[in-house]
N, CA, C and O of each residue as an XYZ file, in Angstrom:
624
protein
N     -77.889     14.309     16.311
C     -77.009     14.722     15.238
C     -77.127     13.725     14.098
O     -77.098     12.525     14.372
N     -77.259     14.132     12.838
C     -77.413     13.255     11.569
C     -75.984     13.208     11.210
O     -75.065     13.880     11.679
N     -75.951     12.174     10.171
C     -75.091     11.613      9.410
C     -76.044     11.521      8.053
O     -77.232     11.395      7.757
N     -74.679     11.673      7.387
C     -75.239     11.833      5.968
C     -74.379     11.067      4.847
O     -73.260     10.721      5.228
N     -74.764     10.712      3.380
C     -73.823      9.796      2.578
C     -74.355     10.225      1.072
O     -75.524     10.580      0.924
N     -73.653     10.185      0.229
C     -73.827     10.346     -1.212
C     -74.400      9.542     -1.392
O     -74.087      8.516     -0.789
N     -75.599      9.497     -2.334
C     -76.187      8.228     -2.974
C     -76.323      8.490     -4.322
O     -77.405      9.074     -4.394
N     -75.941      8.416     -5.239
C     -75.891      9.003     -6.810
C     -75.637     10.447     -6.903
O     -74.448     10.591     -7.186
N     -76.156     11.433     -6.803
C     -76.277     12.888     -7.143
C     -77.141     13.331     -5.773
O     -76.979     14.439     -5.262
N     -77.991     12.428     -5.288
C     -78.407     13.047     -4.472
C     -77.913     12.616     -2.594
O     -77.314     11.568     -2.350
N     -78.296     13.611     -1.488
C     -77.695     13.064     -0.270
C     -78.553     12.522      0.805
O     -79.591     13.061      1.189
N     -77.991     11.278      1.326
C     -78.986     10.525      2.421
C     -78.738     10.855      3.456
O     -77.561     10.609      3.721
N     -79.569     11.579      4.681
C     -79.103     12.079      5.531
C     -80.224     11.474      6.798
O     -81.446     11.557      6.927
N     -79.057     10.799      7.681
C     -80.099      9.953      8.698
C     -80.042     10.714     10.118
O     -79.244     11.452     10.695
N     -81.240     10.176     10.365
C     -81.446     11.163     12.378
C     -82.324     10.205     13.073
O     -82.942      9.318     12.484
N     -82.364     10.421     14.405
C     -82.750      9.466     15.456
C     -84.594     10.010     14.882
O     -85.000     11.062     14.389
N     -85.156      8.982     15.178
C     -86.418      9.202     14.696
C     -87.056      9.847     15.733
O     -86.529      9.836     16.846
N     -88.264     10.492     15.520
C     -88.771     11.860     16.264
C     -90.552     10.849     16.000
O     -90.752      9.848     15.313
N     -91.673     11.762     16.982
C     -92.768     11.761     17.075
C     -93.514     11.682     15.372
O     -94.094     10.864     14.658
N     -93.052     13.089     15.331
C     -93.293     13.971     13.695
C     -93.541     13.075     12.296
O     -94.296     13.318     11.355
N     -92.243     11.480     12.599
C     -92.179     11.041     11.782
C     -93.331     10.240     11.478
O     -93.338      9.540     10.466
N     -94.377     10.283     12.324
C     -95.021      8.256     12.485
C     -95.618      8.520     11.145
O     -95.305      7.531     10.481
N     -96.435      9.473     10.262
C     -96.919      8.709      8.975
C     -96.182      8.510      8.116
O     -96.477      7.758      7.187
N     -95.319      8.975      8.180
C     -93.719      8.376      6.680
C     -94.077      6.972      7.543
O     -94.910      6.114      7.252
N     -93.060      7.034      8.842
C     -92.775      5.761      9.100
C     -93.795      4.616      8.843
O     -93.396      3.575      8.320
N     -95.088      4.771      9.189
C     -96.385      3.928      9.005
C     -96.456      3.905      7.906
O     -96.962      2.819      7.622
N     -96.268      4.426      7.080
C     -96.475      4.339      5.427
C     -95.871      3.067      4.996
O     -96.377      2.034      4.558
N     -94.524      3.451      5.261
C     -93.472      2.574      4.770
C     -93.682      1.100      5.647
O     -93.805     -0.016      5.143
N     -93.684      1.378      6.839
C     -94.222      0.004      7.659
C     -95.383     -1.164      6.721
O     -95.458     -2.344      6.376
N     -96.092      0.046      6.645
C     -97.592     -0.736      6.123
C     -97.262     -1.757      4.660
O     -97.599     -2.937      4.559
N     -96.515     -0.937      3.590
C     -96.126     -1.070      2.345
C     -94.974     -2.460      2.226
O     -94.780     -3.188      1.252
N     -94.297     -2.499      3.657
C     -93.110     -3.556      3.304
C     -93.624     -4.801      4.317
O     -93.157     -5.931      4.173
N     -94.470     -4.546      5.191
C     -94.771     -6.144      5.868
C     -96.421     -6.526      5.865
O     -97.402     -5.789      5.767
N     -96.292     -8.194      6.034
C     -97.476     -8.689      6.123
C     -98.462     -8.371      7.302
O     -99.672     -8.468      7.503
N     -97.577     -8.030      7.844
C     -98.327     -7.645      9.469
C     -97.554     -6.401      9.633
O     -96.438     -6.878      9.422
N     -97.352     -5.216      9.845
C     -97.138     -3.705     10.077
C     -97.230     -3.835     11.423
O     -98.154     -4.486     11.912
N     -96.364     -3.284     12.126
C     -96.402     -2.585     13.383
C     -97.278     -1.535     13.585
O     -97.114     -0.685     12.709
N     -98.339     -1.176     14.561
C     -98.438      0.043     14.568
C     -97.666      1.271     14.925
O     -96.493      1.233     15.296
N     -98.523      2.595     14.770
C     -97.870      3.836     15.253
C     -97.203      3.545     16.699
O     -96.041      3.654     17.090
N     -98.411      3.125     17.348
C     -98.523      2.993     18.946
C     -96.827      2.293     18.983
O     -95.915      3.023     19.371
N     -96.591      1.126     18.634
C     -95.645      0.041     18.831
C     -94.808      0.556     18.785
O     -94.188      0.647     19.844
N     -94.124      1.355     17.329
C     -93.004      2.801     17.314
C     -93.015      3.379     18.340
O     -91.882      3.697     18.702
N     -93.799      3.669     18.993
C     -93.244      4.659     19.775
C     -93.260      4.403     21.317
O     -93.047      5.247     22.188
N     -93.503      3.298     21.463
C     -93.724      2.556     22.530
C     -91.892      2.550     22.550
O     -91.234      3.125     23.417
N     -91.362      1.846     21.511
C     -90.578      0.802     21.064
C     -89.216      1.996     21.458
O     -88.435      2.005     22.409
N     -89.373      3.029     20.156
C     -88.380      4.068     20.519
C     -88.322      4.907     21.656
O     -87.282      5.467     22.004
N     -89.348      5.009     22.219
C     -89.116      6.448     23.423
C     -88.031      5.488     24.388
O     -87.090      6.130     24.853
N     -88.069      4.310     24.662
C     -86.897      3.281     25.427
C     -85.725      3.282     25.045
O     -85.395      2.922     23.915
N     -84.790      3.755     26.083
C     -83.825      4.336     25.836
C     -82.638      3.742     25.623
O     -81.630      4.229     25.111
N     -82.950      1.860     26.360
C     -82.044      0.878     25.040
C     -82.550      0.845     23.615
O     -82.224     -0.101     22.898
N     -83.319      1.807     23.158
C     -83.025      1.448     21.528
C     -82.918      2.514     20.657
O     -83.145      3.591     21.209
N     -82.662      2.575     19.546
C     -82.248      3.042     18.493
C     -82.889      2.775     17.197
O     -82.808      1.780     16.477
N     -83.707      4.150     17.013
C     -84.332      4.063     15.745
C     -84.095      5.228     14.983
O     -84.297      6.311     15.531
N     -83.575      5.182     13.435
C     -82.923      6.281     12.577
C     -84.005      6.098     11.425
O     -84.381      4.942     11.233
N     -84.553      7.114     10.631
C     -84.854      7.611      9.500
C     -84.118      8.353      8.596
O     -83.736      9.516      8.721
N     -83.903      7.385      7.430
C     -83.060      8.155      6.068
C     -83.911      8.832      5.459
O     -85.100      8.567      5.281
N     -83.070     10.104      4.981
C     -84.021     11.381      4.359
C     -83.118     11.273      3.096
O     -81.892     11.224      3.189
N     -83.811     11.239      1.867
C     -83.615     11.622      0.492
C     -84.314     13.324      0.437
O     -85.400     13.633      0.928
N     -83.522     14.110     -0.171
C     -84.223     15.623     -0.091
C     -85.658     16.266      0.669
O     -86.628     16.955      0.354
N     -85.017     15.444      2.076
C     -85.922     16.106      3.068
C     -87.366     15.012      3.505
O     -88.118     15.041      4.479
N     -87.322     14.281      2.537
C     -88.378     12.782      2.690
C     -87.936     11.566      2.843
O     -87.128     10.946      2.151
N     -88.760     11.110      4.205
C     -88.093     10.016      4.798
C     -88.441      8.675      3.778
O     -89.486      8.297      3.248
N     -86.937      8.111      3.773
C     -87.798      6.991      2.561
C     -87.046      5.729      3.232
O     -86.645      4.745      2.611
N     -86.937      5.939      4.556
C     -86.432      4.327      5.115
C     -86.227      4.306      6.346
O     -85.970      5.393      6.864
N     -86.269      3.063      7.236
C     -86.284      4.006      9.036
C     -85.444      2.256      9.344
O     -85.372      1.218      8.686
N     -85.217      2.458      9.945
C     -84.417      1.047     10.835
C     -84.351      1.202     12.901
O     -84.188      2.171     13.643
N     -84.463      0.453     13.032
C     -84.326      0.068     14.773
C     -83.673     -0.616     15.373
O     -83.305     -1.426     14.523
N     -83.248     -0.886     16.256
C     -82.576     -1.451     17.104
C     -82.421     -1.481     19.015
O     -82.195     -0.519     19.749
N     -82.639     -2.948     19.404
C     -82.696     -2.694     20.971
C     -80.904     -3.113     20.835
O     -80.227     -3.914     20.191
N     -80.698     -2.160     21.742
C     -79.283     -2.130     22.577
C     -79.334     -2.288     24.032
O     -79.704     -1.535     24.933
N     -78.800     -3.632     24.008
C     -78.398     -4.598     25.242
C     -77.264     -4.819     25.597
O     -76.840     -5.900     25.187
N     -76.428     -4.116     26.330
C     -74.907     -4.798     27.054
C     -74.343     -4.511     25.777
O     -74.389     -3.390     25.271
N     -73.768     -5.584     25.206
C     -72.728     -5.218     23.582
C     -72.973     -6.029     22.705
O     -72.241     -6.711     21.987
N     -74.371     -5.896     22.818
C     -75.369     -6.551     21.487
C     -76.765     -5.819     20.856
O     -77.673     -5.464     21.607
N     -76.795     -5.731     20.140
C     -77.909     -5.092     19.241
C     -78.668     -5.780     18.341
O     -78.299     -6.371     17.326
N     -79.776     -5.652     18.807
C     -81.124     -6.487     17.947
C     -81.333     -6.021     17.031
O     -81.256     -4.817     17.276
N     -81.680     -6.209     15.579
C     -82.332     -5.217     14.711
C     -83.727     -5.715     15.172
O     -84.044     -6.818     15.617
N     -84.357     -4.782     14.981
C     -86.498     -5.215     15.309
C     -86.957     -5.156     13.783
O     -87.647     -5.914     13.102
N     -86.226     -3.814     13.485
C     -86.999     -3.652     11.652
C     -86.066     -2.938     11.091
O     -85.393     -2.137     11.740
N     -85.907     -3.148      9.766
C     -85.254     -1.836      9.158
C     -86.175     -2.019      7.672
O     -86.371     -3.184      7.326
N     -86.733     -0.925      6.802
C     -87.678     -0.378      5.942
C     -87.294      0.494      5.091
O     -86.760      1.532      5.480
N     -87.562      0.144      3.313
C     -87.117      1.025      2.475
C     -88.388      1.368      1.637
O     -88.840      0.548      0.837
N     -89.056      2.802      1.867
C     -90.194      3.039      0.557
C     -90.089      2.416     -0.366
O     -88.938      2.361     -0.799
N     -91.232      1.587     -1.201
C     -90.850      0.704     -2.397
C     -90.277      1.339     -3.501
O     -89.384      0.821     -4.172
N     -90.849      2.654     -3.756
C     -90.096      3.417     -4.683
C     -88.779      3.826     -4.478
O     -88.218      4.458     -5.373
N     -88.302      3.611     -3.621
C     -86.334      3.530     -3.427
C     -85.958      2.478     -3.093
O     -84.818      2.685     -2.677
N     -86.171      1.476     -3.000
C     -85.703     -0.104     -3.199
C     -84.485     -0.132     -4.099
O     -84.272      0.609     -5.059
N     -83.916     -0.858     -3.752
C     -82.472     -0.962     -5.135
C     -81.787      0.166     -5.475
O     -81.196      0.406     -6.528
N     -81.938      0.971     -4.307
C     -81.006      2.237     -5.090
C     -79.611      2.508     -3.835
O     -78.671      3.302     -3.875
N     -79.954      1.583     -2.903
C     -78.759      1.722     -1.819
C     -79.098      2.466     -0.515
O     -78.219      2.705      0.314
N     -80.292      2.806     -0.354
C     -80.578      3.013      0.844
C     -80.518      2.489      2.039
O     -80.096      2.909      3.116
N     -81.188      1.134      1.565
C     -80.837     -0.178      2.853
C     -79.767     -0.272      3.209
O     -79.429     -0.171      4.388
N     -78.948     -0.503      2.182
C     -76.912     -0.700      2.868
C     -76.678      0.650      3.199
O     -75.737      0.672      3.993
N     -77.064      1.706      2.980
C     -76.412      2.840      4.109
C     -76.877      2.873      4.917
O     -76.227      3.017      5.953
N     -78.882      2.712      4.980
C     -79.136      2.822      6.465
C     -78.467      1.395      7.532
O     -78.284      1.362      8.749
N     -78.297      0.632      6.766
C     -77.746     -0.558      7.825
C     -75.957      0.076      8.391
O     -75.470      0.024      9.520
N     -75.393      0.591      7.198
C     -74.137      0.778      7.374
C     -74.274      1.777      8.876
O     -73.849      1.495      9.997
N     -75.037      3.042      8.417
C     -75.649      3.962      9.606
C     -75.837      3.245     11.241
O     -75.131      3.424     12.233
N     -76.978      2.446     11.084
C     -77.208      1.923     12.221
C     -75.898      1.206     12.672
O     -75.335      1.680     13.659
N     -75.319      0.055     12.027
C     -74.426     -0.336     12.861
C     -73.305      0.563     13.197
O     -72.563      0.158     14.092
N     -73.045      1.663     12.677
C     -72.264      2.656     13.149
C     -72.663      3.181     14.445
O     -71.932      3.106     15.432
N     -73.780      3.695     14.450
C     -74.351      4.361     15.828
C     -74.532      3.119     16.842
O     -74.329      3.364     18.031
N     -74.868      1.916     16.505
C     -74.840      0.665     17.270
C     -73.539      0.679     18.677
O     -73.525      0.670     19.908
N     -72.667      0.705     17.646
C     -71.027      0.546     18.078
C     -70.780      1.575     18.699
O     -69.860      1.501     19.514
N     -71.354      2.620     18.573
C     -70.583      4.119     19.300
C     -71.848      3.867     20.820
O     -71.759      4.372     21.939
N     -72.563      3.244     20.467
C     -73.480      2.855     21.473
C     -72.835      1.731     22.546
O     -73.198      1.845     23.716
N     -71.868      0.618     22.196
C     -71.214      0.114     22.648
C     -71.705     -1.605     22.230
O     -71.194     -2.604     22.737
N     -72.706     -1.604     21.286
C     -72.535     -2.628     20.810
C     -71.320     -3.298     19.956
O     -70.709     -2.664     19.095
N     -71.030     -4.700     20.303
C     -69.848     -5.668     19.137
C     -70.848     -6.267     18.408
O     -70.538     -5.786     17.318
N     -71.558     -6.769     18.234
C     -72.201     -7.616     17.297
C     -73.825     -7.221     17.367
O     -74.384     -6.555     18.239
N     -74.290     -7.714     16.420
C     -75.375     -7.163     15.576
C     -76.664     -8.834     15.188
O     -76.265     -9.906     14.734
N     -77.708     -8.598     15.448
C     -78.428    -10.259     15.323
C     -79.638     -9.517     14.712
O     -79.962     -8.387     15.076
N     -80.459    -10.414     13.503
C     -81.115    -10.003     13.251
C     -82.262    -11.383     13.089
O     -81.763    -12.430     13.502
N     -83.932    -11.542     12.468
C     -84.332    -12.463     11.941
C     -84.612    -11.386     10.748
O     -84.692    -10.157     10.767
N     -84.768    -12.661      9.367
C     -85.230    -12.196      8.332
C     -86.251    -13.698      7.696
O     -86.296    -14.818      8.206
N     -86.865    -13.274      6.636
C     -87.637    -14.965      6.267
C     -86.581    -15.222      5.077
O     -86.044    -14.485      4.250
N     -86.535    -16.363      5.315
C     -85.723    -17.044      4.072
C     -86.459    -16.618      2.912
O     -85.807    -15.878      2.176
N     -87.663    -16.880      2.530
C     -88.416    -16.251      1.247
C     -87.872    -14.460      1.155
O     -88.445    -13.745      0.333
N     -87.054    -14.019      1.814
C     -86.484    -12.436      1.898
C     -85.208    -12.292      1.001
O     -84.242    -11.616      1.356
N     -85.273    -13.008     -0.244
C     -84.097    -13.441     -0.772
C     -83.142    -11.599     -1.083
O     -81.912    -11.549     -1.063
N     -83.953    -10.411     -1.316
C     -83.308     -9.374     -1.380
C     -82.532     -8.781      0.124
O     -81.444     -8.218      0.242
N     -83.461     -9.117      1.088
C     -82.869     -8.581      2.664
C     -81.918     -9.822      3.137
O     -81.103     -9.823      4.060
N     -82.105    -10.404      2.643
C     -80.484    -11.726      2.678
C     -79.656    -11.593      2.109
O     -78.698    -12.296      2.430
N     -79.496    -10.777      1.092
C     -78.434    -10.581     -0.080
C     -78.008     -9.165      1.025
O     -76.918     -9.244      1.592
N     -78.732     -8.139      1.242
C     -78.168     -7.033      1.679
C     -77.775     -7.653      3.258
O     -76.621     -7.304      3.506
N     -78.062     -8.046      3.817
C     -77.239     -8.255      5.398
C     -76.327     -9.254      4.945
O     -75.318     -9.541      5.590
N     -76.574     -9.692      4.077
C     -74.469    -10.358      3.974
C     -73.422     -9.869      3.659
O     -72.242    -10.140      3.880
N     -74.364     -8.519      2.687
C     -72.805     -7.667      2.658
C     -72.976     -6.862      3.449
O     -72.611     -5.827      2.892
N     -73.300     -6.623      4.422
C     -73.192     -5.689      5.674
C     -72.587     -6.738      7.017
O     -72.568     -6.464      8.217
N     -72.071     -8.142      6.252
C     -71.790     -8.674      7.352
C     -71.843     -9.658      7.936
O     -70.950    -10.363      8.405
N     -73.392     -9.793      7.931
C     -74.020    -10.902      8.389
C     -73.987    -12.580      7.963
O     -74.031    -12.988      6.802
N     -73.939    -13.037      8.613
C     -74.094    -14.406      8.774
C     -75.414    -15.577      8.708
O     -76.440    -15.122      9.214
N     -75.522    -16.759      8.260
C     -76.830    -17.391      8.855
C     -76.257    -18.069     10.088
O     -75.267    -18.786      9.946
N     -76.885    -17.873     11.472
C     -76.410    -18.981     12.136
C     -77.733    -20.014     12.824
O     -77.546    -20.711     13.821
N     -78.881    -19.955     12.182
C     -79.929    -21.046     12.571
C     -80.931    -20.330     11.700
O     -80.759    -19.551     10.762
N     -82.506    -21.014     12.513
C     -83.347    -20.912     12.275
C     -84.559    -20.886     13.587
O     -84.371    -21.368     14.704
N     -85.544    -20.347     13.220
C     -86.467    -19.823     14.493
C     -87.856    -20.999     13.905
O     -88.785    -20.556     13.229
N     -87.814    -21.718     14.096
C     -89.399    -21.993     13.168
C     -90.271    -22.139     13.319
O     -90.660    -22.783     14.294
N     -91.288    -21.468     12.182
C     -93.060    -21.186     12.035
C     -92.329    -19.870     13.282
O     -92.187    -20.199     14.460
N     -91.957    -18.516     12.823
C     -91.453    -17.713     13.715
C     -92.614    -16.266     13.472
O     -93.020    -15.413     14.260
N     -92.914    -16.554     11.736
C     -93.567    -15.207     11.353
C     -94.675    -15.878     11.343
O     -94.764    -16.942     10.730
N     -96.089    -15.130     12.302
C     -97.545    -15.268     12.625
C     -98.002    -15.278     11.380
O     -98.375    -16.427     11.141
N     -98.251    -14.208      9.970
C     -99.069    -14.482      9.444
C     -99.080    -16.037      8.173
O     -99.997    -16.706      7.696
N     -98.070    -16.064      8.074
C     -97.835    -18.043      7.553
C     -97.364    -19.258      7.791
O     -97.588    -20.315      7.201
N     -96.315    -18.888      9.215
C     -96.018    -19.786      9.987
C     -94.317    -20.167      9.453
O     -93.608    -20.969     10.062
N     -93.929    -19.503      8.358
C     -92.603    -19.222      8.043
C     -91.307    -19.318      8.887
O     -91.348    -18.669      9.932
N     -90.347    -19.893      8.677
C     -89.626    -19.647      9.780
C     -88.727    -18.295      9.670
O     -88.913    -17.595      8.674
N     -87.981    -17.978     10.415
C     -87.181    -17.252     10.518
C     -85.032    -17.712     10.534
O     -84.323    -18.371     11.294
N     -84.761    -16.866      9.190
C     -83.315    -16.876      9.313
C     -82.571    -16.011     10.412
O     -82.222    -14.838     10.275
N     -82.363    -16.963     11.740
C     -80.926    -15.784     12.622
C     -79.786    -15.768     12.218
O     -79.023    -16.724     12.073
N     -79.522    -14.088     11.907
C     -78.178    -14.124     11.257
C     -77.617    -12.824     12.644
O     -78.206    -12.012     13.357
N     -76.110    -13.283     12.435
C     -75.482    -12.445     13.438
C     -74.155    -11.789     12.839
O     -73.319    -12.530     12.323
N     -73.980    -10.606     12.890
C     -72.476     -9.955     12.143
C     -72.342     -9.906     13.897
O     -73.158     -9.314     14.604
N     -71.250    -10.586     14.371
C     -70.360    -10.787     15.232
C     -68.896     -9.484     15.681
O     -68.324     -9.400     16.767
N     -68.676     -8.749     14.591
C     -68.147     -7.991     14.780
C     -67.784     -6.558     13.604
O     -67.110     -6.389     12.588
N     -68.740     -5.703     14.530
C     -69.294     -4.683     14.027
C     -68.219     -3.544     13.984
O     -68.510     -2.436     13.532
């Protein structure tokens, strides 16, 4: 069952991600990281039934997908992804708002994510969804040796 949200004039409407989706999803994968997951990894990742992966649809085209492993009453984010051409328009904070909604009805309380400190836009959006810094992972991301910001919204 989708959920859906106003985003200017037009409506974002999110659903558990399906087979159907992998070249949106790979698209967008490919376009936002240094290293991309493959197809294979998606679906490795989602058919497991601790996790949770949603695709936001702008008029029927997926333009953002997010994941999550659900453990006991905690939830990992793995990835969450916005087509570059909808960047800044509020997709990310609904699909995050989304996920941690379905998180919680899932029976997660709190929410942990890594992001790179050089991620100064995906740091700005998980703080207002919540999140926290509470360390660092370091030399965490393979392709530069970057560390990683752990941030945790504690109560979802």
């Amino acid at each position: 069952m989708g959920g859906a949200a106003e985003e200017g004039d037009a409506m974002i409407a999110f659903r558990e991600m399906c087979p159907e989706d992998a070249a949106a999803v790979e698209a967008i994968e490919r376009a936002s990281f240094a290293v991309p997951w493959s197809r294979r990894a998606f679906w490795e990742e989602a058919k497991n039934e601790r996790t949770l992966y949603l695709v936001a649809l702008l008029e029927g085209e997926i333009v953002g997908y997010a994941g999550a492993w659900i453990l006991l009453d905690e939830a990992q984010i793995t990835n969450v992804a916005v087509a570059p051409e909808k960047r800044g328009q509020g997709v990310g904070r609904r699909l995050m708002a989304e996920m941690m909604r379905r998180a919680k009805a899932r029976g997660a309380m709190r929410m942990t994510l890594e992001v790179r400190p050089s991620n100064e836009v995906a740091l700005t959006l998980y703080k207002s969804c919540g999140f926290q810094d509470y360390g660092r992972r370091p030399h965490y991301y393979q392709d530069n040796g970057e560390d990683a910001v752990i941030m945790w919204n504690m109560q979802l």
